[in-house]
C-alpha positions in Angstrom: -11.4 -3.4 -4.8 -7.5 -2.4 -4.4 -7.0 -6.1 -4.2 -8.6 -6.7 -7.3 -6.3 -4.2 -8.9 -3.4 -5.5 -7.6 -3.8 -8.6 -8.0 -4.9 -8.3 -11.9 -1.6 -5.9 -12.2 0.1 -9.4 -11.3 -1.7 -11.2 -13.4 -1.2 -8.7 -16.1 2.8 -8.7 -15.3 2.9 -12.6 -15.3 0.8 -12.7 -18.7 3.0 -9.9 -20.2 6.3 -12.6 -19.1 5.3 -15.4 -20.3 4.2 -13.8 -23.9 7.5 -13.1 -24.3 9.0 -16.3 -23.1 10.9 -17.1 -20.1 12.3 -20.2 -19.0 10.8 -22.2 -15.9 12.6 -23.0 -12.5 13.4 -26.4 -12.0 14.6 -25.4 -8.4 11.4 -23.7 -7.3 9.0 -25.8 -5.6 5.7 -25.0 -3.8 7.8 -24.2 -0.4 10.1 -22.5 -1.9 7.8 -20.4 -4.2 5.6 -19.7 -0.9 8.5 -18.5 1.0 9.5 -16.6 -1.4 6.6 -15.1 -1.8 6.3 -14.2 1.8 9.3 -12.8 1.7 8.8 -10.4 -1.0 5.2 -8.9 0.1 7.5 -8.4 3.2 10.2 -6.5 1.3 6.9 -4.5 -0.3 5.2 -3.6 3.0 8.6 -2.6 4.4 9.6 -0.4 1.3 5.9 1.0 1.7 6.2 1.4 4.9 10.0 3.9 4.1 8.4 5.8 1.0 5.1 6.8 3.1 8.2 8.2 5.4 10.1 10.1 3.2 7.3 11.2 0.9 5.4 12.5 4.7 8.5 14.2 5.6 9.7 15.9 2.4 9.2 19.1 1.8 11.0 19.7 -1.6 9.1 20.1 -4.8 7.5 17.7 -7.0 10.7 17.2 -9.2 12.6 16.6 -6.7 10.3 13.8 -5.1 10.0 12.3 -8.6 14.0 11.6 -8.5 13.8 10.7 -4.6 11.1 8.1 -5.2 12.9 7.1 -8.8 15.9 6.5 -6.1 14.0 4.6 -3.4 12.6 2.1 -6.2 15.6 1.3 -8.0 17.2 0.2 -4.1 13.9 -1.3 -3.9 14.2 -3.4 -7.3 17.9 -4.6 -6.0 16.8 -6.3 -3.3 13.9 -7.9 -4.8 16.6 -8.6 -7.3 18.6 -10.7 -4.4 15.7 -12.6 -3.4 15.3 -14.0 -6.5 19.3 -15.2 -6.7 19.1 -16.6 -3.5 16.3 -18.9 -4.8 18.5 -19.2 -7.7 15.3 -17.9 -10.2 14.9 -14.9 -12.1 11.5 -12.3 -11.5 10.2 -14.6 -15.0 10.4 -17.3 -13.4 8.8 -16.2 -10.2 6.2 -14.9 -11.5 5.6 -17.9 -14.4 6.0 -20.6 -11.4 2.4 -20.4 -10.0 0.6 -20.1 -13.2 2.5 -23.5 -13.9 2.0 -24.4 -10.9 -1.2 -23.4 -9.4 -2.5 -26.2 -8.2 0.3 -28.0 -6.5 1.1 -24.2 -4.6 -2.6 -24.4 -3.8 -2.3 -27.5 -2.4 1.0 -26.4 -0.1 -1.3 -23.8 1.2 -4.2 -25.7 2.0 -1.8 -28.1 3.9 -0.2 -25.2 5.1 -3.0 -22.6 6.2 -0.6 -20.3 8.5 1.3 -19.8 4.9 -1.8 -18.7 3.5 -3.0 -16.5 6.2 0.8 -14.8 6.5 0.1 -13.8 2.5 -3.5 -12.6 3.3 -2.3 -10.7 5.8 0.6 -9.0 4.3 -1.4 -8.8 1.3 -4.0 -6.5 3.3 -0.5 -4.4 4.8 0.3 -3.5 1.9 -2.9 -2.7 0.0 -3.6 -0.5 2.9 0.0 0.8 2.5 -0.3 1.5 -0.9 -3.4 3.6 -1.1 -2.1 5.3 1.9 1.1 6.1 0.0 -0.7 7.0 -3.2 -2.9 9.3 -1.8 -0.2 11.7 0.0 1.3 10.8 -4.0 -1.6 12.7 -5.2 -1.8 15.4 -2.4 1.9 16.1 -3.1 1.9 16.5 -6.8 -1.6 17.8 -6.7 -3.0 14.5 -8.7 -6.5 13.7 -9.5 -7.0 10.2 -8.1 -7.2 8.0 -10.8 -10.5 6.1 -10.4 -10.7 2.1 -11.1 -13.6 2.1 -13.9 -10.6 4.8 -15.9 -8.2 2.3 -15.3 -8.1 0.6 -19.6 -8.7 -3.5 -19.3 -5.0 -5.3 -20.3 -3.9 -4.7 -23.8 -5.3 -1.6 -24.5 
């Protein structure tokens, strides 16, 4: 189910860039588009990986994490940042490239099925990851979990 989430949240984000415009890569290609993303679900596990440290080990209050985790995301978004200039494209044109693309990155991966199980895989780290991180989220600022059917569809 948390795959489902995250994966329409992508969807959603690449939808939401391409509405308002954003020129395509000519440089990116199916290679370069898969390592690239390989490289940054790495980035997202590993920066998972550091906020289910911090958040475990702080003991401030809920403020205070607030800042720390509005700290740990903006180092986050740099090097996510960097990524994308090393491949010489922008997050737009990351995220545009396999919607215009779909089917010639599809057929990298099928060509290439290590590729794909390396993004399955890390795709599972993180999910994990992420509902570990959200629920010490929630124990720390004394959330109610927020339930996918209360999650409202795209555009509302």
């Amino acid at each position: 189910m948390r795959e489902k989430v995250w994966l329409r949240a992508w969807l959603v984000g690449t939808l939401v860039l391409f509405v308002t415009g954003s020129g395509m890569a000519a440089s990116l290609t199916p290679y370069a588009y898969v390592e690239l993303t390989k490289q940054t679900m790495e980035h997202k596990a590993q920066n998972l990986t550091e906020l289910i440290t911090q958040i475990s080990n702080f003991t401030g209050d809920t403020a205070t994490w607030v800042s720390t985790e509005a700290q740990l995301n903006s180092g986050f978004d740099a090097e996510y940042e960097a990524l994308y200039t090393d491949y010489g494209v922008s997050a737009q044109e990351f995220l545009l490239f396999y919607s215009a693309n779909e089917a010639d990155v599809e057929s990298y991966l099928d060509a290439y099925p290590d590729d794909r199980t390396r993004i399955a895989d890390l795709e599972a780290q993180i999910s994990s990851a992420l509902d570990q991180f959200e629920q010490l989220k929630i124990d720390l600022l004394q959330l109610a979990p927020v339930l996918p059917e209360e999650i409202p569809p795209p555009g509302v």
